[in-house]
PyMOL Python script that loads the backbone (N, CA, C, O; Angstrom):
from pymol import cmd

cmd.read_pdbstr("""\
ATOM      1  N   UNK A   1     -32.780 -99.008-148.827  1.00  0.00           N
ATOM      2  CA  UNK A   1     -33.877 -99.836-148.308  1.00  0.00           C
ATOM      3  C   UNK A   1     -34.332-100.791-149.409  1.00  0.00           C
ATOM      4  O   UNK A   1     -34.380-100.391-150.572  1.00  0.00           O
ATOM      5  N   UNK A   2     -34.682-102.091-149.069  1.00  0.00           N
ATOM      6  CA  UNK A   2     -35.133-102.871-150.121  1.00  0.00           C
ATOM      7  C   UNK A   2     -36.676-102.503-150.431  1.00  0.00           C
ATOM      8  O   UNK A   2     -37.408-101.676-149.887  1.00  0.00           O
ATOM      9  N   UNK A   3     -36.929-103.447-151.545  1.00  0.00           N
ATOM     10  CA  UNK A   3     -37.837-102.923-151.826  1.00  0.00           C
ATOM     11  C   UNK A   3     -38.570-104.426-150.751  1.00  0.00           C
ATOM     12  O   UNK A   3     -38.072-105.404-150.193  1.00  0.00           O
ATOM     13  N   UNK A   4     -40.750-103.552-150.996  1.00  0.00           N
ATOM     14  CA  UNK A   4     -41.252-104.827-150.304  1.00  0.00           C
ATOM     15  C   UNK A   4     -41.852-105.763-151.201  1.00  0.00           C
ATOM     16  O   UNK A   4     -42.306-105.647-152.339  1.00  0.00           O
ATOM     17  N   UNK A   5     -41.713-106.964-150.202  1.00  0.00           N
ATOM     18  CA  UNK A   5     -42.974-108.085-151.663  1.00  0.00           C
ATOM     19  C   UNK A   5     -43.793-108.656-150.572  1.00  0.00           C
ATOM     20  O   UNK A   5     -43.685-108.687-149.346  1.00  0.00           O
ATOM     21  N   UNK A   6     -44.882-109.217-151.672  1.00  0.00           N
ATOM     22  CA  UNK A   6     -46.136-110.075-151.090  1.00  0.00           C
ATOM     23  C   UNK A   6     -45.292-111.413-150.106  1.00  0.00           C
ATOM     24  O   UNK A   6     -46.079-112.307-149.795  1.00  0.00           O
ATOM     25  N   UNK A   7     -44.258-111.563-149.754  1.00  0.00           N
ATOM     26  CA  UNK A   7     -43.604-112.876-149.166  1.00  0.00           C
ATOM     27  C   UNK A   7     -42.445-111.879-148.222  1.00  0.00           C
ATOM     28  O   UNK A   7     -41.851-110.812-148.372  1.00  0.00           O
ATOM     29  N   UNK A   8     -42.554-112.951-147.196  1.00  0.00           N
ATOM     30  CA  UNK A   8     -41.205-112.975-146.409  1.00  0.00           C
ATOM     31  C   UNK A   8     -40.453-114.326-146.547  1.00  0.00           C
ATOM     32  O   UNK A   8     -41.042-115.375-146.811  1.00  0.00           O
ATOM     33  N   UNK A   9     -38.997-114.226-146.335  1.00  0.00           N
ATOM     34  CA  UNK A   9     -38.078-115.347-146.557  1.00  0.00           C
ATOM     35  C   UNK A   9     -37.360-115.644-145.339  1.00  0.00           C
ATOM     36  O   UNK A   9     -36.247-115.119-145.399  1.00  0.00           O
ATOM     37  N   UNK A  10     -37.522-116.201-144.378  1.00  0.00           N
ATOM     38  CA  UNK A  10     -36.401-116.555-143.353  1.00  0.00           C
ATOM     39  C   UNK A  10     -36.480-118.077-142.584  1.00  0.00           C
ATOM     40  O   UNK A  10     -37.544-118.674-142.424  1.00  0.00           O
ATOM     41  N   UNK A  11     -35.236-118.560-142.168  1.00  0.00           N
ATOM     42  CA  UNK A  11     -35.474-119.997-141.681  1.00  0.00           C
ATOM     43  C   UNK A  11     -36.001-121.290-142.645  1.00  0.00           C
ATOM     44  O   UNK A  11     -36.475-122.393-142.372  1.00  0.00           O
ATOM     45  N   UNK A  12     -35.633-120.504-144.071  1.00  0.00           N
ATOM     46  CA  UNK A  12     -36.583-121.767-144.884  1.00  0.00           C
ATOM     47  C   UNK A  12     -37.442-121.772-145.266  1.00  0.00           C
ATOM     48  O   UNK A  12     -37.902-122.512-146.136  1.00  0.00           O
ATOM     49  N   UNK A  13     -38.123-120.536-144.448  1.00  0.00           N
ATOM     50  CA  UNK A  13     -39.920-120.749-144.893  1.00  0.00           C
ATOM     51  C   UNK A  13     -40.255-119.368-145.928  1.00  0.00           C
ATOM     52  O   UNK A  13     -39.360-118.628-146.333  1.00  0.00           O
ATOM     53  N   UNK A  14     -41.251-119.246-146.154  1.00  0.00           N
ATOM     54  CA  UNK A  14     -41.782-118.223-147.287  1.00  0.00           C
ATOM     55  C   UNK A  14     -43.397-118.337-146.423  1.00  0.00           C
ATOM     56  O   UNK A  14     -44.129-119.305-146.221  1.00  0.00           O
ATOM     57  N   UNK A  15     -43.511-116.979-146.080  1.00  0.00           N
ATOM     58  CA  UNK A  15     -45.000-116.446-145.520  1.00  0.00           C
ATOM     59  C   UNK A  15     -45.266-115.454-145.825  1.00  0.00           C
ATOM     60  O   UNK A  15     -44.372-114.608-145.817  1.00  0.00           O
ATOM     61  N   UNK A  16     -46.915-114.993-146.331  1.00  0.00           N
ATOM     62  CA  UNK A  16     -46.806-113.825-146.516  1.00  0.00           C
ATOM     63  C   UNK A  16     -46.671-112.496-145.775  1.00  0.00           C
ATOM     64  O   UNK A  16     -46.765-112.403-144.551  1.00  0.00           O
ATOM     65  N   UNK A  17     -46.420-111.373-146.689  1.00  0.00           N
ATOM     66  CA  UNK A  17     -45.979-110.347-146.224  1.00  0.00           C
ATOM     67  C   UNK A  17     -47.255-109.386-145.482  1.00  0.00           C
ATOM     68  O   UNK A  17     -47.859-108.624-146.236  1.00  0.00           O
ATOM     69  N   UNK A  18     -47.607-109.423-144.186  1.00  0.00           N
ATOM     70  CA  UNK A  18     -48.706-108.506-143.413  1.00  0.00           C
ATOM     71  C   UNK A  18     -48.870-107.518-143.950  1.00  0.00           C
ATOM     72  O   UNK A  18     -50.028-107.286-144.294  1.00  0.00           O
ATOM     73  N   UNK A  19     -47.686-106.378-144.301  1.00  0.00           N
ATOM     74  CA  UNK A  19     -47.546-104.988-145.145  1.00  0.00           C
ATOM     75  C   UNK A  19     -47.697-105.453-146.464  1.00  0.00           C
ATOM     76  O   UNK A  19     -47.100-104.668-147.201  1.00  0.00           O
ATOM     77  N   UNK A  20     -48.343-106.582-147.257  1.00  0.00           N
ATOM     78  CA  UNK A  20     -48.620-106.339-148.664  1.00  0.00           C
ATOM     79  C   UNK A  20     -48.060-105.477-149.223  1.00  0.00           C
ATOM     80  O   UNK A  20     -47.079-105.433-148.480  1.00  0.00           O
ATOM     81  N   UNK A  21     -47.803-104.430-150.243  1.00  0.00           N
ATOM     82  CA  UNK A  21     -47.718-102.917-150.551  1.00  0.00           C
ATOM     83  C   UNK A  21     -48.636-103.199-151.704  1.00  0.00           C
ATOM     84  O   UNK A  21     -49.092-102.208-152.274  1.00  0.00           O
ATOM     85  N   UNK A  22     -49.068-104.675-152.249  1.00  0.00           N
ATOM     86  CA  UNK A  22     -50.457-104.222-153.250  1.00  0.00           C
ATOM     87  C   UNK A  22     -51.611-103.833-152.823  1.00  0.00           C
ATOM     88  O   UNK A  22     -52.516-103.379-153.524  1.00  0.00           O
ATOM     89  N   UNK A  23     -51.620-103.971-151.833  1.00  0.00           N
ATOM     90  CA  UNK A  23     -52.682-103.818-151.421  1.00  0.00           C
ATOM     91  C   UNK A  23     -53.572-104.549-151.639  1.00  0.00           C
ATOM     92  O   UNK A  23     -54.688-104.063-151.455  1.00  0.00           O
ATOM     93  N   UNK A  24     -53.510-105.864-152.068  1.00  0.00           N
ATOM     94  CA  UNK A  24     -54.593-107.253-152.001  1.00  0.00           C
ATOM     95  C   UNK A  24     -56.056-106.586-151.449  1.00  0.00           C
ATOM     96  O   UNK A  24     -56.925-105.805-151.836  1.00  0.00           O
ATOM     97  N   UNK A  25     -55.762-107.345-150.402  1.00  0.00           N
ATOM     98  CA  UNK A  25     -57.054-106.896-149.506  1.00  0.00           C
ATOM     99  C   UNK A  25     -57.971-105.546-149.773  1.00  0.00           C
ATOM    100  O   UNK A  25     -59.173-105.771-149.911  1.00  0.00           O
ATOM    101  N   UNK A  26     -57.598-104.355-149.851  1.00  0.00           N
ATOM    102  CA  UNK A  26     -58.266-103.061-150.344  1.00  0.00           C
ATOM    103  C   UNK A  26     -58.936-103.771-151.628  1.00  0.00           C
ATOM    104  O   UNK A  26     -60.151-103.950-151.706  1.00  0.00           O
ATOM    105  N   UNK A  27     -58.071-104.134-152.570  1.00  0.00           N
ATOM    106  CA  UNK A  27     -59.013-104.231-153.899  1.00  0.00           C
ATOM    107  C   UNK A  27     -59.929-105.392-153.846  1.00  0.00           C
ATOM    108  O   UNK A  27     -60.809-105.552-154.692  1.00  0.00           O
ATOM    109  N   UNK A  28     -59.699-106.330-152.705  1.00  0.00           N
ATOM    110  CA  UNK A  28     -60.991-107.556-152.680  1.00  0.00           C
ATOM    111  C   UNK A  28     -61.967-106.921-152.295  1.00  0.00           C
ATOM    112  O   UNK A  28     -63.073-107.248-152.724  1.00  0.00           O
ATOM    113  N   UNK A  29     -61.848-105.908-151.441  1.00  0.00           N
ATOM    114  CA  UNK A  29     -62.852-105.626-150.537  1.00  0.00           C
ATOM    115  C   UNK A  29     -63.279-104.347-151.526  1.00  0.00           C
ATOM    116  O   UNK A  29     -64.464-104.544-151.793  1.00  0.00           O
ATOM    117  N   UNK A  30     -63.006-103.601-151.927  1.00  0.00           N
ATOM    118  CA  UNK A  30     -63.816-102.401-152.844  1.00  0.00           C
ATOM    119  C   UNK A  30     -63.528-102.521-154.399  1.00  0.00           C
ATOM    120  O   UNK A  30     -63.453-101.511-155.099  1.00  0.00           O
ATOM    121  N   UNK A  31     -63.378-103.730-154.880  1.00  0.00           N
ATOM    122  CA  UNK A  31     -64.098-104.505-156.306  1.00  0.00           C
ATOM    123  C   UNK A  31     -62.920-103.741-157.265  1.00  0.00           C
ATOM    124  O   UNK A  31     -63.085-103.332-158.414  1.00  0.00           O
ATOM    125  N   UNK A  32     -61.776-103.676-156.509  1.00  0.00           N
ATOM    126  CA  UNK A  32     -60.370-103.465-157.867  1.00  0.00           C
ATOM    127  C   UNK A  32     -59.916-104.548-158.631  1.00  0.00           C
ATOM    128  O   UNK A  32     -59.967-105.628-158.042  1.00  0.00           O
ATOM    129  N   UNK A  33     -59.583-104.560-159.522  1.00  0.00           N
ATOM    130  CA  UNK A  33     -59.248-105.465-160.525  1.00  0.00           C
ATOM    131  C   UNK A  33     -58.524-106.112-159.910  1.00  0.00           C
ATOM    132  O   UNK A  33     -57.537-105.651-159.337  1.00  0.00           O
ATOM    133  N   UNK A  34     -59.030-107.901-159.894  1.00  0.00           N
ATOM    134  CA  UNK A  34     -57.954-108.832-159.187  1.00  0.00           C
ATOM    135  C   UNK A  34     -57.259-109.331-160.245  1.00  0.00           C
ATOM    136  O   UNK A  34     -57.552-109.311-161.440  1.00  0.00           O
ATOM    137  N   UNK A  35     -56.220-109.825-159.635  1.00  0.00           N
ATOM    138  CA  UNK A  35     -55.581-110.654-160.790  1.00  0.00           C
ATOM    139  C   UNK A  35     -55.140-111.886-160.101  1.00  0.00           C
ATOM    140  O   UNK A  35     -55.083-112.051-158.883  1.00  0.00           O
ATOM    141  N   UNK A  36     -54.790-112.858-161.173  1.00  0.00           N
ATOM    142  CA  UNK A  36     -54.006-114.277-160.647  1.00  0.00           C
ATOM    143  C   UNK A  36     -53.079-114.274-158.854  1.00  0.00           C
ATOM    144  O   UNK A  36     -52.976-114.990-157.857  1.00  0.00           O
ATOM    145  N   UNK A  37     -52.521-112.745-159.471  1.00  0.00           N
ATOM    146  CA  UNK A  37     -51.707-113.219-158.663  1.00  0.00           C
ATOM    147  C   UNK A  37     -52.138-112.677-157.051  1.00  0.00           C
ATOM    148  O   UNK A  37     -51.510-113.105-156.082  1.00  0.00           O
ATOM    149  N   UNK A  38     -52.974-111.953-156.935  1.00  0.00           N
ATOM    150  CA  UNK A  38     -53.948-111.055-156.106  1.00  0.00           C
ATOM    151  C   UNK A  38     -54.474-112.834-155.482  1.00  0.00           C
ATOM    152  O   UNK A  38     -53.976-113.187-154.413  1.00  0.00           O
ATOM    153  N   UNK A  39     -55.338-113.707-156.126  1.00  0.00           N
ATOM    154  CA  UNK A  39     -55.866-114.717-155.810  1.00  0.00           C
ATOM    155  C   UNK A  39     -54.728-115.639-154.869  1.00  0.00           C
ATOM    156  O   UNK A  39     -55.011-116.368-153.918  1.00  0.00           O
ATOM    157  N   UNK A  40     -53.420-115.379-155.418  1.00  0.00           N
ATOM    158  CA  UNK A  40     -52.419-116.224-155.056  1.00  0.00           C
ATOM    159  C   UNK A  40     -52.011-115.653-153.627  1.00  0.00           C
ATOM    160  O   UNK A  40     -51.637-116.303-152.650  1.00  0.00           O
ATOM    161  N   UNK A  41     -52.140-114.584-153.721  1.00  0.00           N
ATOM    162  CA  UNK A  41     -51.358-113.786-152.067  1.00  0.00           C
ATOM    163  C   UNK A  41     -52.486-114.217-151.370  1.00  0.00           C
ATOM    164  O   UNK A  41     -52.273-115.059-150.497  1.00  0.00           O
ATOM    165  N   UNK A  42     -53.965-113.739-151.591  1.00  0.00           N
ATOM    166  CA  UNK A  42     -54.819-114.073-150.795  1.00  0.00           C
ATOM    167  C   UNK A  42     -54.785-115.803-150.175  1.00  0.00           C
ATOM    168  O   UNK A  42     -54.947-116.139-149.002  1.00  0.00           O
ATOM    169  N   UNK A  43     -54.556-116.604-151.224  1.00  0.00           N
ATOM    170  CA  UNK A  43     -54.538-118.209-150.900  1.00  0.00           C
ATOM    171  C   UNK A  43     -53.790-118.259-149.952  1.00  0.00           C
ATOM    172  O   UNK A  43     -54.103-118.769-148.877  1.00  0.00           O
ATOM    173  N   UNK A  44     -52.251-117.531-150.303  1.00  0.00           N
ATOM    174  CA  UNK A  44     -51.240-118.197-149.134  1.00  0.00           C
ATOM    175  C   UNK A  44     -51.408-117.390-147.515  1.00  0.00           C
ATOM    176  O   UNK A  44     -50.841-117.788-146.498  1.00  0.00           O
ATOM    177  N   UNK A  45     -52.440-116.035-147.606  1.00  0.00           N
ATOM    178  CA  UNK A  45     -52.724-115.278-146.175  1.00  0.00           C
ATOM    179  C   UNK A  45     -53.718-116.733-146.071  1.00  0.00           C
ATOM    180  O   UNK A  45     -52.983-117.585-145.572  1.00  0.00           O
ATOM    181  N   UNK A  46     -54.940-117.272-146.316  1.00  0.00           N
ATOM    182  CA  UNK A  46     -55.994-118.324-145.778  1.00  0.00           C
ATOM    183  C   UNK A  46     -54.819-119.637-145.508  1.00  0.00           C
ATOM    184  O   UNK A  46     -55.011-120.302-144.489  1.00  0.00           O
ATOM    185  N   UNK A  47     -53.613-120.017-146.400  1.00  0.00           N
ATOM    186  CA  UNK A  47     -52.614-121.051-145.467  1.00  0.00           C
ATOM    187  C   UNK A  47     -51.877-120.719-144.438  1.00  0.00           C
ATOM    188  O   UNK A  47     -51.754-121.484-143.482  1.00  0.00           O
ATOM    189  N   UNK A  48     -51.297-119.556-144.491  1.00  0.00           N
ATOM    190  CA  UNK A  48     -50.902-118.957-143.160  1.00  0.00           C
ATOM    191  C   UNK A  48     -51.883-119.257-142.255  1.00  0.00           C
ATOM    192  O   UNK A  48     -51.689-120.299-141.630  1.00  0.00           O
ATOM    193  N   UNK A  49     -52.704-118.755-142.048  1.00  0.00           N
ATOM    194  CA  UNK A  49     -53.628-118.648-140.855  1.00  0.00           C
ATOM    195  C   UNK A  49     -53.621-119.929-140.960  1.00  0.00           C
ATOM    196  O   UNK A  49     -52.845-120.387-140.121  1.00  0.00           O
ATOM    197  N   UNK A  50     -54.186-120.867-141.684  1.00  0.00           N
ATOM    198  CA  UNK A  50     -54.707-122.493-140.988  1.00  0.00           C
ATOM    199  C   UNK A  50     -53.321-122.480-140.319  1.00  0.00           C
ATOM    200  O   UNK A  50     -53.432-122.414-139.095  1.00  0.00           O
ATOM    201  N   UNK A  51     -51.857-122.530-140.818  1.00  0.00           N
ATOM    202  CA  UNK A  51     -51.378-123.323-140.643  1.00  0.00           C
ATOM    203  C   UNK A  51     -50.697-122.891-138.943  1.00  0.00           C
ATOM    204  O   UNK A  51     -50.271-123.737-138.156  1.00  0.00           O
ATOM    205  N   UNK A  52     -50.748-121.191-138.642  1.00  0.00           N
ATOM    206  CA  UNK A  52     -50.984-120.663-137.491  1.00  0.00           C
ATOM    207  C   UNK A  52     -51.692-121.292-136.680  1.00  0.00           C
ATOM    208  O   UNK A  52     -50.951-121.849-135.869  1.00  0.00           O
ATOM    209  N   UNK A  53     -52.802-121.501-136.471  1.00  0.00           N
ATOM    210  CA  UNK A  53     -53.769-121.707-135.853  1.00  0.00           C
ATOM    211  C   UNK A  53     -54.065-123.111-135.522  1.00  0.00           C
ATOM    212  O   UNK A  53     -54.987-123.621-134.887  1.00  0.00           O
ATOM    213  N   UNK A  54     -52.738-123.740-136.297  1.00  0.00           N
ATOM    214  CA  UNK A  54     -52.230-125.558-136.026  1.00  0.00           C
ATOM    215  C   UNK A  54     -51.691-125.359-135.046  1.00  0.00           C
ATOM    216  O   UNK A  54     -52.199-125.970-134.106  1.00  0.00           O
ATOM    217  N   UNK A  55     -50.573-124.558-134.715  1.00  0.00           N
ATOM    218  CA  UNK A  55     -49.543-124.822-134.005  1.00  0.00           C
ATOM    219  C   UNK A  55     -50.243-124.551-132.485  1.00  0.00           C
ATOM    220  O   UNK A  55     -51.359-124.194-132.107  1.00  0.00           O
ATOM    221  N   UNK A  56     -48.672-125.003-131.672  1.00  0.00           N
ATOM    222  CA  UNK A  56     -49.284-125.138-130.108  1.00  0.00           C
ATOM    223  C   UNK A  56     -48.757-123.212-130.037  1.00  0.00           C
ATOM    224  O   UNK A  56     -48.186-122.567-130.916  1.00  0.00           O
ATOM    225  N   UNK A  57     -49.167-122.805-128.830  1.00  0.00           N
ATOM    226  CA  UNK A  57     -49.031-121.285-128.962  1.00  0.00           C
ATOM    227  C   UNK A  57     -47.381-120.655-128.691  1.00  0.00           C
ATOM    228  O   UNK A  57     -46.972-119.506-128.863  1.00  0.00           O
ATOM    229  N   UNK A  58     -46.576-121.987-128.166  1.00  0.00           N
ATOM    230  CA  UNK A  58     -45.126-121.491-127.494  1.00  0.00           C
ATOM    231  C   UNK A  58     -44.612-121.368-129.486  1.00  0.00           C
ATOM    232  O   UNK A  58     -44.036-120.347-129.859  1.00  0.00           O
ATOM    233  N   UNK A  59     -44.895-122.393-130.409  1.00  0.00           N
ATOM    234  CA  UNK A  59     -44.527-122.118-131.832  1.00  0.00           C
ATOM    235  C   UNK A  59     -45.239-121.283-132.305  1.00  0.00           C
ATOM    236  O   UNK A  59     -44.694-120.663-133.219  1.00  0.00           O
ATOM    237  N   UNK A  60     -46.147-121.017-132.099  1.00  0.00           N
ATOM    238  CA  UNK A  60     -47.055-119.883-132.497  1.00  0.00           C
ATOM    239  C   UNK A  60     -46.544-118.392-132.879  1.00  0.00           C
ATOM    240  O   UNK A  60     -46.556-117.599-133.819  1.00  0.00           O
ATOM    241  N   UNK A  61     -46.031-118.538-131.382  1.00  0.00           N
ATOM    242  CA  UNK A  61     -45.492-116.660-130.919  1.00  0.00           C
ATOM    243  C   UNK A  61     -44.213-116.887-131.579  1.00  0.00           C
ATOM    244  O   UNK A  61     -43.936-115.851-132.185  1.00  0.00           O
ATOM    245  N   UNK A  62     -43.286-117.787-131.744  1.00  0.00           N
ATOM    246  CA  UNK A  62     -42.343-117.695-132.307  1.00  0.00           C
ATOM    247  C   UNK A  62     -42.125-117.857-133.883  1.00  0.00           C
ATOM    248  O   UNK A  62     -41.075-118.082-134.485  1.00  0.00           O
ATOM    249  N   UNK A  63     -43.255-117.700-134.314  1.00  0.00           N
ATOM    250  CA  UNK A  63     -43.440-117.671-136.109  1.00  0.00           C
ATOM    251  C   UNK A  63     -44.037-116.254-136.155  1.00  0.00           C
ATOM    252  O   UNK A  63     -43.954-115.539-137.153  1.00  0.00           O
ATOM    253  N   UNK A  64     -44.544-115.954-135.199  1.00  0.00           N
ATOM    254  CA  UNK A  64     -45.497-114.401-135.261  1.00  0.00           C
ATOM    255  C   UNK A  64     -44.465-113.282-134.921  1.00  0.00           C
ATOM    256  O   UNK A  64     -44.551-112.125-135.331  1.00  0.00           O
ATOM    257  N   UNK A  65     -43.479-113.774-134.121  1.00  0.00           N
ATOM    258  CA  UNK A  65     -42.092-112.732-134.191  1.00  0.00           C
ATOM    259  C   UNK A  65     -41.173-113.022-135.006  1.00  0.00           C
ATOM    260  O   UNK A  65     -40.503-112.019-135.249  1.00  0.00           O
ATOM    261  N   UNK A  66     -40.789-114.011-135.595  1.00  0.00           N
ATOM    262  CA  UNK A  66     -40.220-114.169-137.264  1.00  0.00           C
ATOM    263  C   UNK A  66     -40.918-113.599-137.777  1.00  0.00           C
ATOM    264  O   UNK A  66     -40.427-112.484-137.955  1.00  0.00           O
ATOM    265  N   UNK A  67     -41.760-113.658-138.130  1.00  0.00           N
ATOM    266  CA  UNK A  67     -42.710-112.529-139.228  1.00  0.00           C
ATOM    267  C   UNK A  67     -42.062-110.887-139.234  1.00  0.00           C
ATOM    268  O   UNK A  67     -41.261-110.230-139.898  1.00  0.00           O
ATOM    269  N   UNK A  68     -42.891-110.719-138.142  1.00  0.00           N
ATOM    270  CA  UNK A  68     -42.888-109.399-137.695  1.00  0.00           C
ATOM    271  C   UNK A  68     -41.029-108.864-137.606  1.00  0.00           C
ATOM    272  O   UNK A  68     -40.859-107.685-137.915  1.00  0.00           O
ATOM    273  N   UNK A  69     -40.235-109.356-137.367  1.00  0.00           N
ATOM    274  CA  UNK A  69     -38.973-109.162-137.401  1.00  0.00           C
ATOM    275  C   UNK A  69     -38.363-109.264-138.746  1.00  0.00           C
ATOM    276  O   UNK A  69     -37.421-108.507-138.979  1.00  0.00           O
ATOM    277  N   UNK A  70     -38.952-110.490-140.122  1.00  0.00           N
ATOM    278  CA  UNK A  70     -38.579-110.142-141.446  1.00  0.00           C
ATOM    279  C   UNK A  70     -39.237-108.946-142.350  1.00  0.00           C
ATOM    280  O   UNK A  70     -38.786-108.274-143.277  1.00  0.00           O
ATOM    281  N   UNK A  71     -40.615-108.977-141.616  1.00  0.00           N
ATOM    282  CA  UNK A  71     -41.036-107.340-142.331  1.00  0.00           C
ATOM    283  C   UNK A  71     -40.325-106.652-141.974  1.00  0.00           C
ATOM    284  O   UNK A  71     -39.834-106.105-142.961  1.00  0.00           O
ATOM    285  N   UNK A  72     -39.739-106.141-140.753  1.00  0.00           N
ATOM    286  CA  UNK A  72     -39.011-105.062-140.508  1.00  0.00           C
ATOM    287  C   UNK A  72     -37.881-104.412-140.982  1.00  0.00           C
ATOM    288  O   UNK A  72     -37.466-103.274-140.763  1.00  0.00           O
ATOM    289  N   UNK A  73     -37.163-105.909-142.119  1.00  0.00           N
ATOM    290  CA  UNK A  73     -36.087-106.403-143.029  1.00  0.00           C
ATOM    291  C   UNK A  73     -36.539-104.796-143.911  1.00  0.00           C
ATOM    292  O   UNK A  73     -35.952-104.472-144.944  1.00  0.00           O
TER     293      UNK A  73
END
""", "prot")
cmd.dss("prot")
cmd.show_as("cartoon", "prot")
cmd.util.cbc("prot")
cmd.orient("prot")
């Protein structure tokens, strides 16, 4: 099994990874030591979403099952 990272890779694009395994989010939210790169995963989950929430919904669902199908990688 590979290992996981803060990114998924498919079609070209780079989004982040929903399953984190740093666990970002836990340590924003109960005051764990952030780091650079903690700031950086968080930035690209707030571009994800804008850039989600651009699209019309037929591209929508079909970036939200790329996702969900490269985590499963």
């Amino acid at each position: 099994m590979s290992k996981k990272t803060s990114y998924l890779h498919f079609d070209g694009m780079t989004w982040p990874n929903p399953s984190d395994p740093n666990e970002v989010e836990y340590r924003m939210i109960h005051g764990g030591e952030i780091t650079k790169g903690d700031l950086l995963v968080a930035a690209s989950f707030m571009s994800a979403f804008r850039q989600l929430v651009r699209l019309d919904a037929r591209t929508r669902q079909k970036r939200v099952m790329q996702i969900r199908a490269a985590e499963e990688l």
